[in-house]
Every structure is written in structure tokens, then in C-alpha cells.
C-alpha positions as CSV (number, residue, x, y, z in Angstrom):
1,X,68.8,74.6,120.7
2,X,71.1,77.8,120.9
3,X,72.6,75.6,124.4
4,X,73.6,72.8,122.1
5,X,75.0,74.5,119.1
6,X,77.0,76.7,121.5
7,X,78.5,73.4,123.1
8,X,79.3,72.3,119.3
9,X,81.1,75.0,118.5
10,X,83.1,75.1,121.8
11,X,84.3,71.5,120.5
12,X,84.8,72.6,116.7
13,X,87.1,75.1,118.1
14,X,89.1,73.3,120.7
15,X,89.7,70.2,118.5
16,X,90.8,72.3,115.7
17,X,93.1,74.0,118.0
18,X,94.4,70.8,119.6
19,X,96.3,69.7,116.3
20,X,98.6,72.6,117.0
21,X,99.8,70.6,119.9
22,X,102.9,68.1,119.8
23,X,102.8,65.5,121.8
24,X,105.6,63.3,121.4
25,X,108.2,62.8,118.1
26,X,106.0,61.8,114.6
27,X,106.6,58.7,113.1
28,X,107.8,59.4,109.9
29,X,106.6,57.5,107.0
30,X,109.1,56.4,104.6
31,X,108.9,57.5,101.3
32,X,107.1,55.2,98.5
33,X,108.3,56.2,95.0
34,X,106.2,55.5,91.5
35,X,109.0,53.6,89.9
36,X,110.9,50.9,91.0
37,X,114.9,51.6,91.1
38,X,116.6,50.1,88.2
39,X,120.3,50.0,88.4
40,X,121.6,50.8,84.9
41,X,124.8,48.6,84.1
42,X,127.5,51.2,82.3
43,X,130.4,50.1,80.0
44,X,133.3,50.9,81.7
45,X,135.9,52.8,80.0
46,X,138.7,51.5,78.2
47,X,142.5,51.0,80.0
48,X,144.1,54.6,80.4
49,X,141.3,56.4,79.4
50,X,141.5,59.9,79.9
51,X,137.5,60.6,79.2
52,X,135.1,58.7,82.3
53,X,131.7,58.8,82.8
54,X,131.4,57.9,86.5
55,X,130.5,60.8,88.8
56,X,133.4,60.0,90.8
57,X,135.7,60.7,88.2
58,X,137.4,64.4,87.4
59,X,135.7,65.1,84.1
60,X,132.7,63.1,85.3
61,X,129.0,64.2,84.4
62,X,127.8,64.6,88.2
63,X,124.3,65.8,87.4
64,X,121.4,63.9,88.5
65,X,119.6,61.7,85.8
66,X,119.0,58.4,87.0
67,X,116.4,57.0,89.3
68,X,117.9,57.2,93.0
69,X,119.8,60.5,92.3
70,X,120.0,63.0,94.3
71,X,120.0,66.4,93.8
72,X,119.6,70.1,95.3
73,X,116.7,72.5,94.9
74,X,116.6,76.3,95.2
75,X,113.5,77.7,96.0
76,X,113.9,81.7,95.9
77,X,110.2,83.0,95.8
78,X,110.1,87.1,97.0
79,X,107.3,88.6,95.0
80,X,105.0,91.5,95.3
81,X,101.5,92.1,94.3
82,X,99.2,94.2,94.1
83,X,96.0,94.9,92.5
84,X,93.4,98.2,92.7
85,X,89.5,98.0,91.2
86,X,87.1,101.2,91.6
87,X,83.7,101.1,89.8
88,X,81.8,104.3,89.1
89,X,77.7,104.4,88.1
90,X,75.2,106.6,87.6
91,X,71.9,106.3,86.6
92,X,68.8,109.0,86.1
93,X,65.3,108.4,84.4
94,X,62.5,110.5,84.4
95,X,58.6,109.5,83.3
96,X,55.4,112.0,82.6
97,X,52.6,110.8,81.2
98,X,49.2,113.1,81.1
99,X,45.9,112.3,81.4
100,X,43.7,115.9,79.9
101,X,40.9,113.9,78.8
102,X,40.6,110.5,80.2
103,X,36.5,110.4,79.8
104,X,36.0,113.3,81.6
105,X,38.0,112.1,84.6
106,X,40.3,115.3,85.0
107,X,37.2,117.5,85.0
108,X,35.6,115.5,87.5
109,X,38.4,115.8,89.7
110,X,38.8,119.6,89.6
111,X,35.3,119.9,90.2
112,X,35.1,117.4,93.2
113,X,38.6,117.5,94.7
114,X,39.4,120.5,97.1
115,X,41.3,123.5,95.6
116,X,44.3,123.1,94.2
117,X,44.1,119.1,93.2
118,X,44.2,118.3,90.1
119,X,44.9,114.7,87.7
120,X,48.0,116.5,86.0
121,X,50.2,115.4,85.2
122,X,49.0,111.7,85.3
123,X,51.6,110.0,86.1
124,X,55.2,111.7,87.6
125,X,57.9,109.3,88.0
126,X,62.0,110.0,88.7
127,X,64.6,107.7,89.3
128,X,68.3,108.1,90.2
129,X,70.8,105.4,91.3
130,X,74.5,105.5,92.1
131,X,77.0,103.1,92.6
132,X,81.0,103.7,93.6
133,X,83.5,101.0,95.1
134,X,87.2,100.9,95.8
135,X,89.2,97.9,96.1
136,X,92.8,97.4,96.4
137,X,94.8,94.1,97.2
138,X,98.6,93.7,98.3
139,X,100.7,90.8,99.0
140,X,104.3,90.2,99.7
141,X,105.9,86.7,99.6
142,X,109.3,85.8,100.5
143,X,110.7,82.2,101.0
144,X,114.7,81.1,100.6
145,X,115.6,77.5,101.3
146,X,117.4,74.6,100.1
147,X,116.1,71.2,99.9
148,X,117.7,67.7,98.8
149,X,115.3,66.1,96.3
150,X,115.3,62.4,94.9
151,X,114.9,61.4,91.2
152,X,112.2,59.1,91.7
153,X,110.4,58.4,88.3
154,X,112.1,58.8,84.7
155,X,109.6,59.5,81.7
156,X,110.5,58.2,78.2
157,X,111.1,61.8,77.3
158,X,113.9,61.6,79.6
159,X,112.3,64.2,81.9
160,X,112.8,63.5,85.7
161,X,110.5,63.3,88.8
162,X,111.3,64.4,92.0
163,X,110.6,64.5,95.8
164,X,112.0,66.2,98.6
165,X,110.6,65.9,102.2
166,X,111.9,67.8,105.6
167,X,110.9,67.6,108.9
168,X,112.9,70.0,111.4
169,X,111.9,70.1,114.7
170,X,112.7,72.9,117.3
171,X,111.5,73.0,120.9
172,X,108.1,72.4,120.6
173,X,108.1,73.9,117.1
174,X,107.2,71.3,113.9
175,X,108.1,72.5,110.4
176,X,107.3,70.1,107.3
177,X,108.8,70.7,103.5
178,X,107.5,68.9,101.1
179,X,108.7,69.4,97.3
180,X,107.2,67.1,93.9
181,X,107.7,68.2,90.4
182,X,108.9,67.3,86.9
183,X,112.6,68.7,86.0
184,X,114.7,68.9,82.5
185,X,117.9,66.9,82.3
186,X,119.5,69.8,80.8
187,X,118.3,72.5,83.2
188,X,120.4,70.6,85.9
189,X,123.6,73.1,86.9
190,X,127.1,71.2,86.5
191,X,126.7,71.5,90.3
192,X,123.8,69.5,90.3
193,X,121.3,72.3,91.5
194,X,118.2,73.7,90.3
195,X,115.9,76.7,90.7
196,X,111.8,76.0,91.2
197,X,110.6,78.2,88.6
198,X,112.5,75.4,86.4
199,X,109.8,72.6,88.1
200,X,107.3,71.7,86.0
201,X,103.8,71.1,87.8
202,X,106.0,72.5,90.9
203,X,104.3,71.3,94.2
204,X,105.8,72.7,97.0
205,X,104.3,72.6,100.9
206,X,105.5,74.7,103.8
207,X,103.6,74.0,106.8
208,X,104.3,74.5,110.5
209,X,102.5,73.3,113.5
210,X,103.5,74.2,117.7
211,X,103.7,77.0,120.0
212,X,104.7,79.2,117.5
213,X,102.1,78.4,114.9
214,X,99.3,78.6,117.7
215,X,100.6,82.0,118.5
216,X,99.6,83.1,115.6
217,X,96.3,82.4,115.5
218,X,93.4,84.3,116.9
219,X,92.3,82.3,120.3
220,X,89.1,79.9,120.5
221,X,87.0,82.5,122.2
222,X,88.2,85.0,119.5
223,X,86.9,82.1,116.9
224,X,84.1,81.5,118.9
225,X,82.6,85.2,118.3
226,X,83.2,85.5,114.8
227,X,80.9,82.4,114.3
228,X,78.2,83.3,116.6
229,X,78.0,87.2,116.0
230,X,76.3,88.0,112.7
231,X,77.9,91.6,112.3
């Protein structure tokens, strides 16, 4: 039995460490969106016009707001944090409880037990606990990037979907950026670029796979121990 579920953890291990592998280029999938693109028709302006619409044009609004836009997303996340618990108890209790005339039961036993024995007090009981704990937690976070997102979904509010994918592949090194949320109209720079802590229901993935993820990871033996040793 211990034979067998040795051999099962050996595989466990080794297959989870084989996705770290590449073999060969990914197929990427192609991106389905929600909504299907509408093309919105737009009144052109009149002839010598100084005032146009049209992204291309000077004064032209070159945000994103339609389905099919594109625009660029700043994700700046460097934060810090840290939490510290302690927990201090203490606990005493003491019981007596005498038995001088229990039907003649403690002169019974002062006759009949050797010297010095006696029924009193009855009962003696003490307790004392104590309890004390430290924790403390850090973390530090830091991520700068820029990705291109697509306007894929307009709600009747007029709030905007989006979703950005990357793939960028190094050597034998895989990293994947994946970005979803819902954006404001109006919290769209004039340079068409906006910050993630202005994504609603912000969904953003930052994964890695390859010789440098595998790296750091503890090896299969290491993985190995910590399931079979209990302490």
C-alpha cells in the first residue's frame, strides 16, 4: 500500500511539473467577444466645417467608445502590507469543598488510616491556563505594464467592456496577460488611456510558465517530502 501511493505521488508530482515545459509555439485562440460589432453610421459634417468628429480629424474626440475601439491600459500596482495579531490569556480557578461530618466518614478515616491522613479538605482542586500568540504578515506587490485593450461590449448605460490579451515569448520563457473589466466613457484620458484602479470588476491575469518559472519552484523530490513527512 505505502509502495503504491508512493508511485502516485511520484506521478502527481512529475505531471504537475511537466506543464512548466514548452514544447513547441501555442496555438493561440482568437478572441470571441459578447457583442457583435455594429458599425455606427455618423452624419458627416457640413462643407467647411471647422468642428469634426472623426478621430482623424484635429479637434477630433479620439477616445475609445465604440465597439471595436481600441484603447491603452496602465496598470501601476506597488503596494505594501502588513498586518501584526498577538493574543494574551490567563486563566486561574481554585475549588475546596470539606467533608467534617459526612456520617462519620472523616472519623473513620483518622481512626483507620495511618498517621497523618486525614478526609480534609474533601475535595482540593486548582486550575491555571495560559495562552499567548504572535502573528505578523507582510507583503509587497509591484507590477508596471501597458497593455492594448478592445472595447468589446457597450452597456445601455454607456459603460464599456474590455479585453486585453499578451502572449510574449522569450527563449524558452511563456508570459500570458490577460485583462477584462468594465470602464467609464468619461474616465478615458484625451490620450485614450486609462489607469486599472478606474476598471470596474477589474480582472487581470499575470502568469508565466518555462525555465524560469520552473526555477522557481521547489523540485519534485523537495514536493515529494512535504507530502509524505507529517512534521
Amino acid at each position: 500500500m505505502i509502495r503504491l501511493l508512493l508511485i502516485a505521488s511520484i506521478g502527481a508530482v512529475l505531471s504537475a511539473c511537466a506543464s512548466n515545459t514548452i514544447q513547441e509555439i501555442p496555438v493561440q485562440e482568437p478572441i470571441q467577444p459578447n457583442a457583435q460589432f455594429t458599425p455606427v453610421e455618423m452624419a458627416r459634417p457640413q462643407t467647411a466645417s471647422l468642428w469634426n468628429q472623426e478621430p482623424q480629424s484635429l479637434f477630433g474626440n479620439r477616445r475609445a467608445r465604440n465597439v471595436g475601439d481600441i484603447l491603452t491600459v496602465i496598470v501601476s500596482v506597488d503596494e505594501i502590507a502588513e498586518m501584526q495579531n498577538s493574543l494574551e490569556r490567563t486563566r486561574t480557578s481554585n475549588e475546596n469543598f470539606n467533608a467534617n461530618a459526612l456520617f462519620g466518614v472523616p472519623e473513620w478515616a483518622a481512626n483507620t488510616l495511618p498517621g497523618g491522613s486525614s478526609l480534609t479538605p474533601g475535595v482540593d482542586l486548582s486550575r491555571s491556563a495560559d495562552l499567548s500568540g504572535d502573528g505578523s504578515v507582510r507583503r509587497q506587490e509591484r507590477i508596471t505594464l501597458q497593455l492594448a485593450a478592445e472595447v468589446i461590449e457597450q452597456r445601455p448605460n454607456g459603460h464599456l467592456v474590455i479585453l486585453g490579451t499578451q502572449r510574449i515569448r522569450v527563449n524558452h520563457e511563456i508570459r500570458d496577460l490577460r485583462l477584462h473589466g468594465i470602464v467609464r466613457p468619461e474616465d478615458i484620458t484625451r490620450d485614450n488611456t486609462i489607469t486599472h484602479e478606474k476598471i470596474a470588476a477589474a480582472d487581470i491575469v499575470y502568469t508565466g510558465r518555462g525555465q524560469v518559472t520552473a526555477t522557481t519552484k521547489p523540485r519534485w523530490g523537495s514536493q515529494l517530502l512535504d507530502i509524505l513527512v507529517p512534521f
